[in-house]
C-alpha positions in Angstrom: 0.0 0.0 0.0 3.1 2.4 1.0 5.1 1.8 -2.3 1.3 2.5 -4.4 1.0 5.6 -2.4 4.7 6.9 -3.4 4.0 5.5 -6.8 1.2 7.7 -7.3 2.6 10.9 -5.6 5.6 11.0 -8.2 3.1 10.5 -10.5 1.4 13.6 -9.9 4.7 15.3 -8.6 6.0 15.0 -12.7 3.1 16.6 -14.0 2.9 19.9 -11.9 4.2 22.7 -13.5 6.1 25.8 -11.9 5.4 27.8 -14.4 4.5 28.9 -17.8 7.3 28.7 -20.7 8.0 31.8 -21.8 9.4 32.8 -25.5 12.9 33.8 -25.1 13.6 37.1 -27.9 16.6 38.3 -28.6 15.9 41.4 -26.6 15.8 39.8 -23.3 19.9 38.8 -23.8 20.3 42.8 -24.6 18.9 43.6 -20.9 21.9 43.6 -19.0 20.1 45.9 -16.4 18.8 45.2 -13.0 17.4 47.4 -11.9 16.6 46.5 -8.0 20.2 46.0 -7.8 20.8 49.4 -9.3 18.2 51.2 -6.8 19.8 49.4 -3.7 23.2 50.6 -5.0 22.0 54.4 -5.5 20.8 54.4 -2.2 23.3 52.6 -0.5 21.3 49.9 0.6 23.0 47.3 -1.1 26.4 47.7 1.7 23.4 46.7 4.1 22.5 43.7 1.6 26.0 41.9 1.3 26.9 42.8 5.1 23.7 40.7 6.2 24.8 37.9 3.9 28.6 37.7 5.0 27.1 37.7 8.5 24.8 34.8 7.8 27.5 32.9 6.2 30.3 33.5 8.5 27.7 32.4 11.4 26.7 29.0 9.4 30.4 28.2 9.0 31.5 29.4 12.8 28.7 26.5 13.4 30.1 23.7 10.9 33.4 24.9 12.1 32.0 23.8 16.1 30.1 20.9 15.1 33.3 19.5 13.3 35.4 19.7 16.2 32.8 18.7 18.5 32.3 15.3 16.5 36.3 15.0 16.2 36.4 14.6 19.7 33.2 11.8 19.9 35.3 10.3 17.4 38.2 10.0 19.5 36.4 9.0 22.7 34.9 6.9 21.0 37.7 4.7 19.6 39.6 4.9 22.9 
């Protein structure tokens, strides 16, 4: 019964559709332009943006960083 359910969940999972195909013209490789990124650099706001993000990442990898040396030293109680 499990392996019909999964079965039939892929089944529908393959036929859902994000979203719409779009044509792709040759104007849309011109538009090198974005132009959030170009408001949030006018004002400033972008310094804000990629501070956030090197916070986030430095705290993710402060964590792996701790979690790496807290399961080197399982591992070496471990084996002793």
């Amino acid at each position: 019964m499990q392996k019909w359910l999964v079965v039939f969940l892929l089944f529908i999972s393959l036929q859902a559709v994000a979203q719409e195909k779009k044509e792709i013209k040759s104007e849309d490789y011109e538009n090198y332009s974005v132009e959030m990124a170009d408001d949030m650099r006018q004002s400033g706001k972008i310094y804000v943006l990629v501070g956030i993000i090197g916070i986030v990442m430095g705290g993710i990898l402060v964590y792996l960083v701790g979690t790496d040396k807290k399961l080197s030293r399982l591992e070496k109680e471990f084996k002793s």
